[in-house]
C-alpha positions as CSV (number, residue, x, y, z in Angstrom):
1,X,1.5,19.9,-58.7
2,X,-1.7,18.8,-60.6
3,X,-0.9,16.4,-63.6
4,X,-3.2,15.8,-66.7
5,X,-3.4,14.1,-69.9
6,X,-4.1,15.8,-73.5
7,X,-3.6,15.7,-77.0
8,X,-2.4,18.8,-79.4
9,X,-5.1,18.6,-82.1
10,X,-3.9,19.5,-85.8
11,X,-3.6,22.9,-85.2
12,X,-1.3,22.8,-82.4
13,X,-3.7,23.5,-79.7
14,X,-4.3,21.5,-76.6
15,X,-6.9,21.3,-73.8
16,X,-6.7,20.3,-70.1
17,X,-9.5,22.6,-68.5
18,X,-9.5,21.1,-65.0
19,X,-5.4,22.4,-65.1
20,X,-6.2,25.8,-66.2
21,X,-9.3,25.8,-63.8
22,X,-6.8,25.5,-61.4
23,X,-4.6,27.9,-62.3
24,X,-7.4,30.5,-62.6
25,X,-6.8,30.6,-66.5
26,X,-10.1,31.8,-67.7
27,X,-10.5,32.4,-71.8
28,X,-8.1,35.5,-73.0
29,X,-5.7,35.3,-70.2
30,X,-2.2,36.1,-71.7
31,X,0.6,33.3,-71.7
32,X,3.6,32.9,-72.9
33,X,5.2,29.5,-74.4
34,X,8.5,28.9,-74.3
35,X,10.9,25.3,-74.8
36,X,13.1,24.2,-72.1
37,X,15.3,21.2,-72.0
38,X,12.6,19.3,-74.5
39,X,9.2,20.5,-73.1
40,X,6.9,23.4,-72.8
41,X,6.7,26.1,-70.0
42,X,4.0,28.0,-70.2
43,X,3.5,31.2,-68.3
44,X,0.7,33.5,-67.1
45,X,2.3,36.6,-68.4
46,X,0.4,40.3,-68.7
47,X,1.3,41.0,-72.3
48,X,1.6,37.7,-73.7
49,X,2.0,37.0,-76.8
50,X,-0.8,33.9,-77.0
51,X,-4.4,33.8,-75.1
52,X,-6.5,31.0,-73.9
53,X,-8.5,30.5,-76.8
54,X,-12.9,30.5,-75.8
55,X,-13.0,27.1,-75.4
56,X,-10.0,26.6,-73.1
57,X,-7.3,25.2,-75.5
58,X,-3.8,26.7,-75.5
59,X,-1.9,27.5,-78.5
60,X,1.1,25.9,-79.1
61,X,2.8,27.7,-81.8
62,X,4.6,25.3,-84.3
63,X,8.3,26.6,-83.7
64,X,8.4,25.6,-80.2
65,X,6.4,22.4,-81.3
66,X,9.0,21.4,-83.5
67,X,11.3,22.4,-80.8
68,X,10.0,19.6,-78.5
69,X,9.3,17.4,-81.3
70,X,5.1,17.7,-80.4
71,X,3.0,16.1,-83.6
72,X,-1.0,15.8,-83.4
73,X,-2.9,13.2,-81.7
74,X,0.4,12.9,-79.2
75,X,-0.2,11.7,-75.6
76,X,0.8,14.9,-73.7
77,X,2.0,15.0,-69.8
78,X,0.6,18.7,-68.7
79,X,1.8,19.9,-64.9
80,X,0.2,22.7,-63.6
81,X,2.5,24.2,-60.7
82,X,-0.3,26.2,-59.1
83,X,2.0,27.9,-56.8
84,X,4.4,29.4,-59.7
85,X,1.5,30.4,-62.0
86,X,2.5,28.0,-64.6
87,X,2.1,24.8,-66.7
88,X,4.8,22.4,-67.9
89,X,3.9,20.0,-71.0
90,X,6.3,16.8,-71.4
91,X,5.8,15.2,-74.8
92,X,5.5,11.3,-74.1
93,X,9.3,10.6,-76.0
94,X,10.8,13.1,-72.7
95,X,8.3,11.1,-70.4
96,X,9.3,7.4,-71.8
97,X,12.7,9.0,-71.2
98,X,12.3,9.9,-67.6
99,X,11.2,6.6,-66.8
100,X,13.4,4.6,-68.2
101,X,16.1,4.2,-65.3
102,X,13.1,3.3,-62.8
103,X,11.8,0.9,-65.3
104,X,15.1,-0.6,-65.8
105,X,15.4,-1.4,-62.0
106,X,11.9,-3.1,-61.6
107,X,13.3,-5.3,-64.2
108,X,16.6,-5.8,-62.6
109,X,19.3,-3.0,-64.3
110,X,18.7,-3.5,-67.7
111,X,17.6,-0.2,-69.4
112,X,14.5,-0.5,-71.5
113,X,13.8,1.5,-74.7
């Protein structure tokens, strides 16, 4: 797994090119994006209904953004699982969440946030 940082600009679009590098997503390659359980999956799929845009920036359409509660200028956790074909974005509320039980036992049980 490969892990990088981005932010969705106003339009909802996002770019990590050393991730889709990776992933051997050149410009035009077909996705699909879908929410799951309050984050992104996004698949390399043959007729898929968004591209990787020229300049490497995925499109994240604004019903699955509101899905995962996504805004502009939000820190964004991207995944690339190379060996499934596919990228995972984690909004930094699910991330903050995720963390919060091993925060809470470096500072002795309490749960923070």
């Amino acid at each position: 797994m490969l892990i990088g940082m981005a932010r969705a600009d106003r339009s909802g679009r996002v770019s990590e090119r050393g991730l889709l590098g990776a992933l051997g997503w050149p410009a035009g390659h077909r996705i699909d994006v879908h929410p799951h359980g309050g984050m992104l999956v996004i698949t390399s799929v043959r007729a898929g209904q968004q591209v990787v845009g020229s300049r490497g920036e995925l499109p994240l359409p604004a019903s699955v953004r509101q899905m995962c509660a996504i805004v502009p200028a939000q820190p964004l956790l991207l995944a690339a699982i190379v060996s499934h074909d596919l990228l995972v974005i984690h909004p930094a509320s699910s991330v903050a969440w995720l963390l919060a039980d091993l925060h809470a036992q470096v500072i002795g049980g309490r749960r923070v946030g």
